[in-house]
MIDOSE-1310 file (N, C-alpha, C; in nm, 2 decimals, decimal comma, always signed):
residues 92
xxxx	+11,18/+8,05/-17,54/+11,28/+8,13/-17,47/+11,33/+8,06/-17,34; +11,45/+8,04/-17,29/+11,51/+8,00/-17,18/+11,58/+8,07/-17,11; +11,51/+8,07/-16,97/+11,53/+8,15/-16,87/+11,66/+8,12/-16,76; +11,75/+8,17/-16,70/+11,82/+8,09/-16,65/+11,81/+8,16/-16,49
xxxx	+11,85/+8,10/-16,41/+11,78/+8,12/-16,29/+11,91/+8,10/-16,19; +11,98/+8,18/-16,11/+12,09/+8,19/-16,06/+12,03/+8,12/-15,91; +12,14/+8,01/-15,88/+12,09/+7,95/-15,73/+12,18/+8,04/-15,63; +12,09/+8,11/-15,55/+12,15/+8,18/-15,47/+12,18/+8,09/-15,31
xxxx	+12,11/+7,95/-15,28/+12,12/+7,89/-15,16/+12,27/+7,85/-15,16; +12,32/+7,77/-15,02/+12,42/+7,75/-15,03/+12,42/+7,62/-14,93; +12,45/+7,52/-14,95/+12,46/+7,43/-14,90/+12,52/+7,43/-14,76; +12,46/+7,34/-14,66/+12,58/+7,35/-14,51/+12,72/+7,38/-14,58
xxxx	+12,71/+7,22/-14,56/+12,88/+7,15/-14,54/+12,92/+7,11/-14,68; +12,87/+7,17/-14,78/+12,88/+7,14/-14,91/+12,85/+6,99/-14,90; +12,74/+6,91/-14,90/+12,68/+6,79/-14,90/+12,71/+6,71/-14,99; +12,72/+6,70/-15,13/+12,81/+6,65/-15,23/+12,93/+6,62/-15,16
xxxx	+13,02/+6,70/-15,10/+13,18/+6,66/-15,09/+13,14/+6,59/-14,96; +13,04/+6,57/-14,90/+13,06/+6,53/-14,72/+13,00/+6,39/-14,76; +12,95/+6,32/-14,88/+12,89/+6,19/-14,89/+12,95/+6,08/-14,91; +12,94/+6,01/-14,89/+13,03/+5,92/-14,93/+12,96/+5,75/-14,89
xxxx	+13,00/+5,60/-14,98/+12,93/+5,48/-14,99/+13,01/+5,44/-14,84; +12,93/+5,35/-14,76/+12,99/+5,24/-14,68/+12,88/+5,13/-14,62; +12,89/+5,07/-14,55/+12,81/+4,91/-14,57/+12,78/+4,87/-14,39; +12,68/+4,84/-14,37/+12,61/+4,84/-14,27/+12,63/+4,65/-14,20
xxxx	+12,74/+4,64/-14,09/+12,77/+4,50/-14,05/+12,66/+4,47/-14,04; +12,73/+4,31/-13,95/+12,63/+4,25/-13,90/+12,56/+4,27/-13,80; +12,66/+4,36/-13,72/+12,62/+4,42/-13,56/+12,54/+4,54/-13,57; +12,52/+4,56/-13,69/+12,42/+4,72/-13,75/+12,55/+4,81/-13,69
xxxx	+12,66/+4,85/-13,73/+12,78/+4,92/-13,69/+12,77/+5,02/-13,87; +12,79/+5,12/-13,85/+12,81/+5,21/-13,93/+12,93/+5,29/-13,92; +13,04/+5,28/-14,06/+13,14/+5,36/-14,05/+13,13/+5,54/-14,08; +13,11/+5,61/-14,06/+13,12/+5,75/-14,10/+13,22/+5,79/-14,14
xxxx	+13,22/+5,80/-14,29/+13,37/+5,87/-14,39/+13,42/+5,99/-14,33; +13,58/+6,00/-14,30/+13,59/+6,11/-14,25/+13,57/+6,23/-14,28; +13,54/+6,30/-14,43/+13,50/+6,41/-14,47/+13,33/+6,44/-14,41; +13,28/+6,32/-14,41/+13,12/+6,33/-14,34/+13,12/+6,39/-14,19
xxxx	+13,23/+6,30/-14,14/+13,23/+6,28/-14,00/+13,29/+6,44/-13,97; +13,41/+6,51/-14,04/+13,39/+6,66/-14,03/+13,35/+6,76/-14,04; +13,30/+6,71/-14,18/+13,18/+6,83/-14,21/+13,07/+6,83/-14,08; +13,04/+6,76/-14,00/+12,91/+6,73/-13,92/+12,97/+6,76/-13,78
xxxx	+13,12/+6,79/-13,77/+13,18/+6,84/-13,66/+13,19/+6,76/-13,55; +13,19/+6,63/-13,58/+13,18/+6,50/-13,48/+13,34/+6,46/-13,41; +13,37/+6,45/-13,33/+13,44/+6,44/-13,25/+13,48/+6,23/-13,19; +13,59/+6,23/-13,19/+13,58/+6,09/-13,14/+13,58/+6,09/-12,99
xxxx	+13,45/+6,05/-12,97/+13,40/+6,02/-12,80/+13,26/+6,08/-12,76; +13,21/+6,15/-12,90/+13,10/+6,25/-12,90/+12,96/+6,14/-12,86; +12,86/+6,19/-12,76/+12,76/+6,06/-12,75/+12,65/+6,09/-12,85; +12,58/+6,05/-12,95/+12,53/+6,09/-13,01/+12,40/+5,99/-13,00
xxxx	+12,23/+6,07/-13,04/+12,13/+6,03/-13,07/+12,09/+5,99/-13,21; +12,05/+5,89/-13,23/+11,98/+5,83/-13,32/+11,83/+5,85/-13,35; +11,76/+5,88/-13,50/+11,64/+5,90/-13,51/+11,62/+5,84/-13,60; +11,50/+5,79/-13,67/+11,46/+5,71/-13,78/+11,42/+5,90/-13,84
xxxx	+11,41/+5,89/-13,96/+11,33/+6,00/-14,06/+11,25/+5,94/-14,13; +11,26/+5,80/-14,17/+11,19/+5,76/-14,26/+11,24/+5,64/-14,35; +11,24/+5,60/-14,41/+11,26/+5,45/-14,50/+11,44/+5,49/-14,50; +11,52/+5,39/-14,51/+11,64/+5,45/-14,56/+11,66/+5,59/-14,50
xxxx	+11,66/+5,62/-14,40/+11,71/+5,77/-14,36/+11,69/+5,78/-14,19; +11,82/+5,81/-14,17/+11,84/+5,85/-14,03/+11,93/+5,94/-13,94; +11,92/+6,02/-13,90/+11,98/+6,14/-13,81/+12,04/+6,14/-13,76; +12,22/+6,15/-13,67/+12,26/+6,12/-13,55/+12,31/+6,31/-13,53
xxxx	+12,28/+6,29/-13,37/+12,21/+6,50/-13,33/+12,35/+6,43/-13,24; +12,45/+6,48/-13,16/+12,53/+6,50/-13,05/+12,50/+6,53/-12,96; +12,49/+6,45/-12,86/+12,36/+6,49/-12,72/+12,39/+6,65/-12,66; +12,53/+6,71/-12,66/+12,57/+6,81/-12,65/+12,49/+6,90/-12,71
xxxx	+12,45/+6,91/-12,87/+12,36/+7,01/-12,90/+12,25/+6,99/-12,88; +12,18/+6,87/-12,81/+12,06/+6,89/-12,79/+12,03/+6,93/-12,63; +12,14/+6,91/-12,56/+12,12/+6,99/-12,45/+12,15/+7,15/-12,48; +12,23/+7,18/-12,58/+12,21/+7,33/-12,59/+12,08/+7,38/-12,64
xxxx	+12,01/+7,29/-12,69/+11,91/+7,35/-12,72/+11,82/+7,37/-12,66; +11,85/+7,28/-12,55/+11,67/+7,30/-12,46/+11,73/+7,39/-12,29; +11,90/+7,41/-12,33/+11,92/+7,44/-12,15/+11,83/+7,61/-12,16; +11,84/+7,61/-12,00/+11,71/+7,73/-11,96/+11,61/+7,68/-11,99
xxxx	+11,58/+7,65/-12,04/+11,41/+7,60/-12,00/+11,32/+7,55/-11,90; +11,44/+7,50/-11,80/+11,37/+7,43/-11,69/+11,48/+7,51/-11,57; +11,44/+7,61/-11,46/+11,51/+7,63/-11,38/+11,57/+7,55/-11,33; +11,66/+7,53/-11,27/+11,73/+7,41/-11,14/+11,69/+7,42/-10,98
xxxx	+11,76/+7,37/-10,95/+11,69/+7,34/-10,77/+11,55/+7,35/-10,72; +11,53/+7,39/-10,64/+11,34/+7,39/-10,58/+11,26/+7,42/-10,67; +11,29/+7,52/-10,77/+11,17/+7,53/-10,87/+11,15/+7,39/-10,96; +11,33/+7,31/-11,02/+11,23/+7,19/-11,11/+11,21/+7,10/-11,02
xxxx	+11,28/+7,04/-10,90/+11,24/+6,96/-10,84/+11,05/+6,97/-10,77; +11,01/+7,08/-10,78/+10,86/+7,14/-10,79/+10,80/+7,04/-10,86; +10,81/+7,11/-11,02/+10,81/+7,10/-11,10/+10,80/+6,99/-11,15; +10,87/+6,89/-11,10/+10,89/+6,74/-11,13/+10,77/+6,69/-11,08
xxxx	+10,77/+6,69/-10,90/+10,66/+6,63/-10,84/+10,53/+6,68/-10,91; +10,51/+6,79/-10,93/+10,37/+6,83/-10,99/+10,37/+6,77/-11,12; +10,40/+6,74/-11,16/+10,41/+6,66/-11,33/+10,36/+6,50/-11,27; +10,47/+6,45/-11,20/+10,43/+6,31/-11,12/+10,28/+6,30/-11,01
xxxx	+10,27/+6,38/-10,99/+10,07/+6,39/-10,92/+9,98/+6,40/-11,07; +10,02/+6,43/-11,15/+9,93/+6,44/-11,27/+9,91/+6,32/-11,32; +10,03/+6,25/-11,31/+10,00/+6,05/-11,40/+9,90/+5,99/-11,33; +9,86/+5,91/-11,40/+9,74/+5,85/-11,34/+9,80/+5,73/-11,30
């Protein structure tokens, strides 16, 4: 008997249509297909982070969303500058 099994996930950026082949210089310069480069919402001038994931695979995050991710976390004025110094008395 064969069961059929309805996929209910849904992909981001529809990943299939955002892929696409291109070739790594000599300068290690990477082109980003424009359908990639939109689906991923990248901007020309955007500063972006680099991460290894593993063999053949790598991440680039927009420093923009990683400051959204972590702002509030650290108050501003007297409390991080505190905050700072007490971290730097801890280093050995």
């Amino acid at each position: 008997m064969t069961r059929t099994v309805k996929n209910t996930a849904r992909p981001l950026a529809s990943a299939a249509q955002s892929a696409a082949r291109t070739r790594i210089s000599s300068k290690h310069q990477v082109t980003i297909a424009k359908q990639a480069f939109d689906a991923a919402g990248l901007s020309e001038g955007d500063v972006v982070t680099v991460r290894a994931l593993g063999p053949g695979r790598v991440e680039l995050t927009r420093l923009d969303a990683l400051f959204d991710k972590h702002r509030g976390r650290v108050k501003g004025g007297d409390e991080a500058r505190l905050a700072i110094e007490k971290t730097r008395e801890e280093w050995p």
